[in-house]
C-alpha positions, 0 to 999 in steps of 0.5 A: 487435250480432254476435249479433243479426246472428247471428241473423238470419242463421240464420233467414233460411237457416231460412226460405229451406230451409222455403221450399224445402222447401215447394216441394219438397212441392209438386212437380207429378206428371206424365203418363207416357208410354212410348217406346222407343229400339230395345230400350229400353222408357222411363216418361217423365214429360211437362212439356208446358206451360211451367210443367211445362218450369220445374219438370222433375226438380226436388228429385228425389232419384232416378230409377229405372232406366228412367225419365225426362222428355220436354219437349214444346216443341209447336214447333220451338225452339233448345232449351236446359236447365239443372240449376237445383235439380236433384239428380241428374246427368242426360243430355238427349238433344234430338230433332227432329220425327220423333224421331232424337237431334240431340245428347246432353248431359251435365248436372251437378246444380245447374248453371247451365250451358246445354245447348243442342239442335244446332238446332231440335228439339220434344222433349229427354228427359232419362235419368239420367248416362250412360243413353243412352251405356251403352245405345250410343244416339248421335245418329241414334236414333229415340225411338218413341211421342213425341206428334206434333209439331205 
C-alpha cells in the first residue's frame, strides 16, 4: 500500500507542475508603454483589466534592467500587491492620480504577504528589488507618461 501511495503521490506533484507549466506557456503578453521618473526612461508592460492585474509578472524568470509593469486600477483603490507564483524579487511603487509615488514597497518572490498603497492611489509599478532605491526615486517622484486616470 505504501508504494501505490507512492505513487500517487509522484503523479500528482507531476500533474500539478505540468499544470504549472502549461500555464506559464500561456502567459498574456502585454502593451508597453514608456514612462519616465526624472531621467529614468522605463518599458513597462500595462495589466489594465482585472485579468491582466491577476496575471502580473507571474513565472517571469527575469526583467531586464529598465523594464516593468504598471497596474492601472481605472479608480481610486486602497491598492495592495503580493508575489503569488512570481519569481523575481521586485519593488512596487504606488502612485496616485497625478503620478508623485505615495510609497514604495519591497516585495520577496513567492509571497503571500501584502503590500499595500498609503491611500488611494490608481497606478502601482512594479521594478525590479531595489530599482527605485538605486536610482534615489522616494516618495514625492513624478512618473511621466502614465494613461490618464479617470
Amino acid at each position: 500500500m505504501k508504494k501505490i501511495f507512492g505513487v500517487y503521490t509522484v503523479a500528482l506533484a507531476l500533474a500539478t507542475a505540468v499544470s504549472s507549466v502549461a500555464f506559464a506557456q500561456q502567459i498574456k503578453k502585454f502593451s508597453v508603454i514608456q514612462l519616465t521618473a526624472g531621467m529614468n526612461v522605463i518599458h513597462a508592460e500595462v495589466a489594465a483589466n482585472a485579468a491582466e492585474r491577476e496575471q502580473g509578472l507571474m513565472f517571469r524568470e527575469s526583467m531586464g534592467t529598465n523594464e516593468g509593469m504598471v497596474f492601472l486600477f481605472g479608480a481610486p483603490a486602497q491598492a495592495c500587491m503580493w508575489m503569488k507564483n512570481t519569481l523575481i524579487p521586485l519593488s512596487v511603487a504606488f502612485i496616485d492620480r497625478n503620478g508623485r509615488i505615495a510609497n514604495i514597497e519591497e516585495m520577496k518572490p513567492q509571497s503571500l504577504d501584502s503590500h499595500c498603497s498609503k491611500g488611494q492611489v490608481y497606478y502601482a509599478l512594479e521594478m525590479n528589488a531595489g530599482w527605485f532605491k538605486s536610482r534615489n526615486i522616494k516618495p514625492g517622484t513624478i512618473i511621466d507618461g502614465l494613461p490618464p486616470a479617470h
